[in-house]
KEZAVO-354902 format. One record per residue (C-alpha): residue in one letter; x, y, z. Coordinates in steps of 0.05 Angstrom, whole numbers, padded with zeros to 5 digits, always signed. Layout:
<sites>
AXYZ...
</sites>
This chain:
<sites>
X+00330-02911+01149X+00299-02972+01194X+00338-02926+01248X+00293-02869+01250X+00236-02897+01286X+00183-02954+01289X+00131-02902+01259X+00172-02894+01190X+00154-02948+01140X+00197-02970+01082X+00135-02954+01044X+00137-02885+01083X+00207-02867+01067X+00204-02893+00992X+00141-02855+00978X+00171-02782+01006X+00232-02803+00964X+00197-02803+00906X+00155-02737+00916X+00212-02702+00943X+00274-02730+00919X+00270-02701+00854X+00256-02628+00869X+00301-02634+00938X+00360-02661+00892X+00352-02606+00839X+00349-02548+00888X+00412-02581+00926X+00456-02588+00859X+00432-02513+00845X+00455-02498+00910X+00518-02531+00908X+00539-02500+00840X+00517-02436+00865X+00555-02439+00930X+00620-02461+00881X+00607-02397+00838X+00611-02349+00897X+00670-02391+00936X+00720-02328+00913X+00675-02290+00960X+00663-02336+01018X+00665-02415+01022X+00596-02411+01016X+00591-02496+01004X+00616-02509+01072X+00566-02467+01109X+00514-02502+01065X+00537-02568+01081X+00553-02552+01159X+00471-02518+01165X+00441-02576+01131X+00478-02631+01172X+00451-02595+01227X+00387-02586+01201X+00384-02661+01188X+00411-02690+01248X+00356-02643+01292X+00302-02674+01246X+00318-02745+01249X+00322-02738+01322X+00249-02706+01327X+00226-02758+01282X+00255-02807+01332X+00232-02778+01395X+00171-02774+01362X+00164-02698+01369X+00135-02687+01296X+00099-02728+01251X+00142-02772+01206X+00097-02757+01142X+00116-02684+01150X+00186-02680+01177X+00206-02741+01121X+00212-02692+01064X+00249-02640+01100X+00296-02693+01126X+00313-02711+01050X+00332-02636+01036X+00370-02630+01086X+00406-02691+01075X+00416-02678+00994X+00433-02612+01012X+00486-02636+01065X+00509-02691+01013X+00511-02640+00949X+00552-02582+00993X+00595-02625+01017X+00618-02659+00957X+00632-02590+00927X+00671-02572+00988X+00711-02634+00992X+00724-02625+00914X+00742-02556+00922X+00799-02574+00974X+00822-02625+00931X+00834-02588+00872X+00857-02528+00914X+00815-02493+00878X+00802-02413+00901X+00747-02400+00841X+00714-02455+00844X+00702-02521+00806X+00661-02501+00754X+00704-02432+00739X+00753-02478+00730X+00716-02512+00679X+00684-02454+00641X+00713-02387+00625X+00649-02347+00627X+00630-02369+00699X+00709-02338+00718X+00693-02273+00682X+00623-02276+00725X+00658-02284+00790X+00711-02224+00767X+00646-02179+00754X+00623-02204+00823X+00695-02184+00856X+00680-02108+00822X+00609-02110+00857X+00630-02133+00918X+00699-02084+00906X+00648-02025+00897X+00597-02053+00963X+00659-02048+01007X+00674-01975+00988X+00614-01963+00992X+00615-01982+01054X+00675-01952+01068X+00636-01882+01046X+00590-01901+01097X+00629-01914+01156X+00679-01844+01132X+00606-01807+01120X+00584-01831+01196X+00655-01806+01220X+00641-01740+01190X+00565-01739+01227X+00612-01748+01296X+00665-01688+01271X+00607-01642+01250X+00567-01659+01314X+00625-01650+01358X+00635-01581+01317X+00567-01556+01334X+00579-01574+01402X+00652-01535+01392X+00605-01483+01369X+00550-01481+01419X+00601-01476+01470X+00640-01417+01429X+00572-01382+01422X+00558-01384+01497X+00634-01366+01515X+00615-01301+01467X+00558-01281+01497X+00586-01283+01569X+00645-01245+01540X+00598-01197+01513X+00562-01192+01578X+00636-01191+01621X+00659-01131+01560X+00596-01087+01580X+00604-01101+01655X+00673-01076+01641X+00647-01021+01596X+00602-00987+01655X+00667-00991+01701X+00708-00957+01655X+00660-00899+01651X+00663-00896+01717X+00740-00888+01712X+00740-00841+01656X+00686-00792+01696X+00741-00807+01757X+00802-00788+01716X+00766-00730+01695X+00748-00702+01772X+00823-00723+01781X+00848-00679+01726X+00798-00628+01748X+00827-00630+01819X+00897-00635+01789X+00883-00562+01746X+00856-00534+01799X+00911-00556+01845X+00973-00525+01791X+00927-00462+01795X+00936-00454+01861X+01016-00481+01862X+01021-00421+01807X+00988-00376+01860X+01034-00394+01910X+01090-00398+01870X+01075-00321+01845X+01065-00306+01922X+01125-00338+01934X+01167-00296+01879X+01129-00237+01900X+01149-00250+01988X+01233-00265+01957X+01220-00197+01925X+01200-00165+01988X+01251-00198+02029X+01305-00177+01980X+01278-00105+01980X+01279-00108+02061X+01345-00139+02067X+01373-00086+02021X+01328-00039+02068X+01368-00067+02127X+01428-00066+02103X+01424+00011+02071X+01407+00029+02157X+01455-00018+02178X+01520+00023+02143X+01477+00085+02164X+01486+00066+02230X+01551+00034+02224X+01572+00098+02204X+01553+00153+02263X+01575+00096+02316X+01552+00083+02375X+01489+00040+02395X+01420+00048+02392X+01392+00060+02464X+01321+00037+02441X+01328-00008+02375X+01268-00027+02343X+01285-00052+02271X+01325-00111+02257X+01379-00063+02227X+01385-00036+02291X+01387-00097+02332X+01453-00120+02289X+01488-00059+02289X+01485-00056+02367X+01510-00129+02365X+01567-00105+02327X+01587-00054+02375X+01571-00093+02434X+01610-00152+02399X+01676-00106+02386X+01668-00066+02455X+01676-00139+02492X+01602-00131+02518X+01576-00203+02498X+01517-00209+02543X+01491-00143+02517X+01515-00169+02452X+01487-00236+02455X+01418-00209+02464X+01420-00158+02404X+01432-00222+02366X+01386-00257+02392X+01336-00205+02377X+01356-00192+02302X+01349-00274+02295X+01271-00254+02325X+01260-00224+02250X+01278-00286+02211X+01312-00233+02165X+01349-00294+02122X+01420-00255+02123X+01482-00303+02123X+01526-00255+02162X+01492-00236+02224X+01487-00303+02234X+01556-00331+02219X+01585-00271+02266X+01529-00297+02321X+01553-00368+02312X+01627-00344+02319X+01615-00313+02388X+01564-00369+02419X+01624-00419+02403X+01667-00371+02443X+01627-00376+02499X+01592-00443+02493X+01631-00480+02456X+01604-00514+02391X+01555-00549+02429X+01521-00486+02461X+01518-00463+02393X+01492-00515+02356X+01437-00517+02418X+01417-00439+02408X+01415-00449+02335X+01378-00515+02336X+01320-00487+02371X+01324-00415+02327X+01324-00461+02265X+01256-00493+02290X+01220-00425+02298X+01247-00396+02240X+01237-00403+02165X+01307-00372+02137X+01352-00418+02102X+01405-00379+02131X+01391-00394+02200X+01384-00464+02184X+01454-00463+02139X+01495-00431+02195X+01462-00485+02247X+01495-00539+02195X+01563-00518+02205X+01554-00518+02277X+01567-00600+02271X+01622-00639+02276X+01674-00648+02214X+01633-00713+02172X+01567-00697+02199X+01571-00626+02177X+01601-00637+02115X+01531-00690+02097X+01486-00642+02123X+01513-00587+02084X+01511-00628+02018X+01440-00650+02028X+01420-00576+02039X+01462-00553+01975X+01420-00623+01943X+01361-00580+01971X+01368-00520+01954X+01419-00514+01896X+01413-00440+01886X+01431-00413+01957X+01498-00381+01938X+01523-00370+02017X+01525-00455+02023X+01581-00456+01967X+01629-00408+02002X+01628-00447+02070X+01629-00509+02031X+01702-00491+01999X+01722-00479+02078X+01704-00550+02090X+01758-00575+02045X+01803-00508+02047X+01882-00505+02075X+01868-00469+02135X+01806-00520+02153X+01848-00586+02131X+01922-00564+02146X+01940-00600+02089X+01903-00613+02026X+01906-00669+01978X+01892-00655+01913X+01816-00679+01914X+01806-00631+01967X+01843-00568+01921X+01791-00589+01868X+01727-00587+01902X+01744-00520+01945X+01755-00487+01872X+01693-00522+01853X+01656-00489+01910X+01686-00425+01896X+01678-00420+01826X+01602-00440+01841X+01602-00378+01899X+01635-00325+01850X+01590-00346+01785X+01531-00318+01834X+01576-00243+01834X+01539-00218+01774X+01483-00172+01769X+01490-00170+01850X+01462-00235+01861X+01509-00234+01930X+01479-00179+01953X+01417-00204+01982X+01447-00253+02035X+01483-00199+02066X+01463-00142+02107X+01537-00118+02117X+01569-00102+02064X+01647-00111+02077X+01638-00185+02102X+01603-00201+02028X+01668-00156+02000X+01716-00197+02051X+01693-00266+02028X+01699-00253+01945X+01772-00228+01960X+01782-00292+01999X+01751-00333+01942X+01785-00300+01900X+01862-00301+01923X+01849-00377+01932X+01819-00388+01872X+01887-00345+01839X+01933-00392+01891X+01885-00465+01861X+01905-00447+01792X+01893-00500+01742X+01866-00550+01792X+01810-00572+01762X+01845-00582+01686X+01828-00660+01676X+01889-00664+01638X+01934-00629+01700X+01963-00671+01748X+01957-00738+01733X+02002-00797+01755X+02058-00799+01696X+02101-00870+01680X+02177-00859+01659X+02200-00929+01632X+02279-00941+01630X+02304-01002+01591X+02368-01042+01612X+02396-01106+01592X+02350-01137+01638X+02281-01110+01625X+02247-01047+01638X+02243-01009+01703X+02183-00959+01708X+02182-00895+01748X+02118-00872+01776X+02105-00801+01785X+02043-00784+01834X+02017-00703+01838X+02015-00717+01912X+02038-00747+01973X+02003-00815+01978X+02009-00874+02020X+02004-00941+01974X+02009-00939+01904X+01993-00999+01857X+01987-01019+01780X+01958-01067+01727X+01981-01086+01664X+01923-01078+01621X+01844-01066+01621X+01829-01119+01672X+01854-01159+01730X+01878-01146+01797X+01915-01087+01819X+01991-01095+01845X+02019-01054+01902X+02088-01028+01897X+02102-01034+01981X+02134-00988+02019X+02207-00968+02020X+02253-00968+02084X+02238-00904+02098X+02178-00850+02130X+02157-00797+02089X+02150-00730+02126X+02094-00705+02084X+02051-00768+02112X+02084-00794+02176X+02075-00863+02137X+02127-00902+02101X+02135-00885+02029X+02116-00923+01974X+02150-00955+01937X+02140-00916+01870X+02171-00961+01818X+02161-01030+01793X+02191-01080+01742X+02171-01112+01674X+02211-01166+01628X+02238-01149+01563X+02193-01178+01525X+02124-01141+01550X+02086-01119+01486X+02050-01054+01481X+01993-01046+01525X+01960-01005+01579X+01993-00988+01649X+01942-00972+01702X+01957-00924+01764X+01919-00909+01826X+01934-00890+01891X+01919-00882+01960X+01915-00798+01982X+01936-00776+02051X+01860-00780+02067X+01848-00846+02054X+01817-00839+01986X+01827-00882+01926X+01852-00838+01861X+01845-00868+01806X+01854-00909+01765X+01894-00868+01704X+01910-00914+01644X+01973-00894+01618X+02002-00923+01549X+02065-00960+01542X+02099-00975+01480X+02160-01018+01488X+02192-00992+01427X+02176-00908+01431X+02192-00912+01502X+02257-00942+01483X+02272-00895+01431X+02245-00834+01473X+02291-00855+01531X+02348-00863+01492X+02337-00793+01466X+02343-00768+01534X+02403-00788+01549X+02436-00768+01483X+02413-00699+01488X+02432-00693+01567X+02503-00722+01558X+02520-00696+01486X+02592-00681+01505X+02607-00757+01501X+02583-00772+01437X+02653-00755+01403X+02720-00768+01440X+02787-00755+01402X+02846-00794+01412X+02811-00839+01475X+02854-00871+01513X+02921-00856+01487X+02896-00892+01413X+02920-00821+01374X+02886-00817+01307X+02822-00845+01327X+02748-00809+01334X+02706-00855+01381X+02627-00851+01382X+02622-00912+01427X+02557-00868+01467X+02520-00850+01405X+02525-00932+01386X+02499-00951+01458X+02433-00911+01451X+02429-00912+01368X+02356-00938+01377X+02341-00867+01381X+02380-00847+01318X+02359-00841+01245X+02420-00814+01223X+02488-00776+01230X+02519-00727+01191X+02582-00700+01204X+02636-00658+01175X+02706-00646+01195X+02747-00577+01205X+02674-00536+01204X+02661-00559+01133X+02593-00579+01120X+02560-00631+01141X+02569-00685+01082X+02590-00738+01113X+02541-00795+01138X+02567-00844+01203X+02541-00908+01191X+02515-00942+01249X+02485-01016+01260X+02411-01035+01268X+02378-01018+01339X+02369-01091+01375X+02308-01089+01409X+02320-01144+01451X+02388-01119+01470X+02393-01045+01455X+02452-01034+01485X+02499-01081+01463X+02553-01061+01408X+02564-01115+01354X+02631-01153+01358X+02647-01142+01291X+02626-01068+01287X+02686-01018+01304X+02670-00960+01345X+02708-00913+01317X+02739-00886+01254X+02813-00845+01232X+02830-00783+01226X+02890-00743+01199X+02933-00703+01240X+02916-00638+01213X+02838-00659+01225X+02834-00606+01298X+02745-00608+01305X+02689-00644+01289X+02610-00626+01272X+02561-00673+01282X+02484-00664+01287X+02431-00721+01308X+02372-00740+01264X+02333-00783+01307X+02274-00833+01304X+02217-00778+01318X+02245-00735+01256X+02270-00680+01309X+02348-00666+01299X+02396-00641+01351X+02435-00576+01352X+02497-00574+01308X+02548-00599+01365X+02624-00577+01349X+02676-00628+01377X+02749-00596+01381X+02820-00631+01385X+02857-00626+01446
</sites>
């Protein structure tokens, strides 16, 4: 201790040794064993001796330096240093022994059981805290929620203001709908006004036209014309005799006067039409009745400056003014002459079908007179149902669905099948698919022109292998007008169509199914025919010398794949006596039909 400084006595040191030494000691052993106790929680001995080293080496060198009194610091300088020297000599004890508990646990059971009580308490502080931190977790989550909240609450209360916002504007529409729907009522009243004019002005136009027409055969019956006409009945009947005396100035202008009416008539106006395309040419006509058609309201007018237009630009203005107006019977008689004989020259059968629709439409309007008020003569209403009518009579069955159709006649040789097509009408390609889908293939033409088209023929047959399965066969065609027919699925069944052919041909050459005495071979019945085609055949009975028929000829299975080959060990025919002069045979065949009971006599 003569180290610390010239102030510090030996009488100095020994003196604070013995008034401090013995409580400094004490509380440094206490200290010690306490530190070894709690060393399962912490090594609390090292941090006692590693602060009081410390603590000791900062007071010796103050003592030194002479920066405190060395009567004052000397005691704290021997704590510290007992302290140091206690806690370390636990510590360095401790590592020795390895021991985790502690010396004195070691030593005494009831200090270990302390310390285990101590790990519970310090077990429970560490939940605890634990809680604590979870519980200030929770604070966050809640406070973030109210924040959640806040912000939910003011999204609300602009929705609330956005929803009443929206409330006034839909008031607004609501009281709009309403003057709408008050507009729209009052607007149907006055279409139902109009519409009851409207009925009531047809009424009055029908009533007039039937007015004209009633003077018109009046007039057309004394002859003559009308040196002053005023009425429109007048005015057409002078045309007429103008027309028919060759006048066609004078005649021209008594048209042209009637047309000054707007009585909607068809046939004043047809018969006008006929003689400015006379004169004028179809241009001059379509000219005079372009500019009547603007002036007047009549439908007529308007219809008969239609047909004034050249072949497919009359044809779509006349089917948008049927689309129009559906009910205006004249359209559907001068529609049929669009696709008639006399129009066409030559009709395919698309054309047939949609003249007899027209016609059919034309006729239905016969009944209860509802022709009558289109025309103001008479005899040309009377003259166009007898035309509709004969060519409706000479049309037939033309619009049956099931009526001519493409047909498909398959033949079977040893090679495959070869099928036959059959068209209702002249056409100019033809070509098939085997099938529902895939592309179509075209037959070609033949070598040769056919007169009905001016175009080579095609070809109107095609080939298939023996083994095609049942399916569908589709058809279509090309008409002499260019138009696609079709397609028309037709079935084909390999084995009926082999059976149904081979019936053919037994019941169009039954003279051959039976041949006595062939060839010189006397004594012998051949039925080499009825073995060729026996796919068709259930069974034969025959009988000999007009008995009945009890005998059955037995015949071998029908080979499908080669139908009309006779087997090699299968003999074709059969003996007969002398005194045997005819034979009976009938046919039972596949489709349960038999054949006529065909007699067979001996030459």
């Amino acid at each position: 201790m003569t180290d610390i400084g010239a102030g510090a006595t030996p009488s100095l040191i020994r003196a604070s040794l013995s008034r401090t030494g013995k409580w400094a000691g004490s509380v440094a052993f206490i200290g010690g064993a306490v530190s070894d106790i709690l060393n399962p929680l912490a090594p609390f001995a090292a941090y006692i001796a590693l602060v009081a080293s410390i603590a000791a080496v900062i007071i010796a060198i103050a003592i030194v330096l002479r920066l405190v009194l060395a009567a004052k610091a000397l005691p704290a300088l021997v704590f510290a240093t007992s302290a140091a020297a206690v806690a370390g000599g636990v510590y360095a004890v401790q590592k020795e022994t390895s021991s985790q508990n502690g010396i004195i646990a070691g030593l005494v059971p009831a200090v270990a059981q302390l310390q285990k009580s101590m790990g519970i308490v310090a077990e429970k502080v560490a939940r605890i805290e634990q809680t604590v931190t979870q519980t200030q977790k929770t604070v966050e989550e809640v406070k973030k929620s109210t924040d959640t909240a806040a912000q939910k609450t003011d999204q609300i209360a602009s929705n609330q203001q956005r929803q009443t916002v929206q409330g006034a504007e839909t008031q607004k529409t609501v009281e709009a709908v309403k003057q709408t729907t008050e507009t729209l009522a009052a607007g149907q009243q006055q279409q139902v006004a109009q519409a009851e004019k409207l009925q009531a002005t047809t009424e009055q136009i029908a009533a007039s036209i039937d007015t004209i027409a009633k003077g018109f055969a009046t007039l057309a019956a004394q002859g003559g014309a009308i040196a002053e006409p005023k009425r429109p009945d007048e005015f057409y009947h002078n045309a007429r005799v103008y027309e028919l005396s060759g006048d066609m100035l004078n005649a021209r202008r008594s048209y042209l006067a009637f047309a000054g009416f707007d009585v909607d008539a068809i046939d004043p106006y047809t018969r006008f039409a006929t003689l400015l395309r006379v004169q004028d040419g179809k241009a001059g006509a379509r000219e005079v009745f372009g500019a009547l058609a603007d002036k007047g309201k009549a439908l007529s007018i308007k219809l008969v400056h239609i047909m004034q237009f050249d072949d497919a630009q009359r044809l779509d203005k006349l089917s948008a003014f049927i689309s129009a107006n559906p009910d205006f019977a004249p359209a559907y008689y001068l529609e049929a002459q669009e696709f008639s004989e006399d129009r066409l020259g030559s009709q395919t059968l698309a054309d047939k079908r949609s003249e007899a629709q027209a016609l059919t439409k034309f006729v239905s309007y016969e009944k209860d007179g509802g022709l009558l008020k289109y025309f103001v003569d008479q005899t040309q209403l009377a003259d166009w149902l007898d035309r509709s009518r004969s060519r409706l009579a000479a049309l037939g069955d033309v619009l049956d669905p099931a009526r001519f159709v493409p047909s498909l006649t398959p033949m079977r040789s040893n090679q495959g099948w070869s099928m036959t097509i059959s068209l209702p009408e002249p056409a100019t390609a033809i070509s098939w698919r085997l099938g529902d889908t895939g592309p179509f293939t075209d037959t070609g033409p033949l070598a040769l022109n056919d007169q009905r088209t001016g175009k080579p023929m095609p070809n109107p047959s095609f080939e298939l292998p023996d083994s095609t399965a049942a399916t569908t066969i589709a058809i279509k065609y090309i008409d002499i007008r260019g138009r696609e027919a079709g397609p028309f699925d037709i079935r084909f069944d390999p084995d009926a169509a082999l059976q149904q052919g081979n019936k053919q041909i037994l019941d169009q050459f039954w003279t051959s199914w039976i041949a006595f005495d062939a060839s010189g071979n006397h004594g012998l019945v051949y039925f080499t025919q009825m073995l060729s085609y026996r796919c068709a055949i259930k069974e034969v009975r025959y009988s000999l010398n007009g008995a009945v028929l009890d005998k059955a000829l037995a015949m071998p299975p029908c080979n499908a794949k080669d139908p009309y080959a006779i087997p090699d060990d299968f003999q074709p025919y059969f003996k007969v006596a002398d005194s045997v002069k005819s034979m009976s045979v009938q046919v039972t065949y596949t489709d349960g039909t038999k054949s006529p009971v065909r007699e067979y006599k001996r030459q």
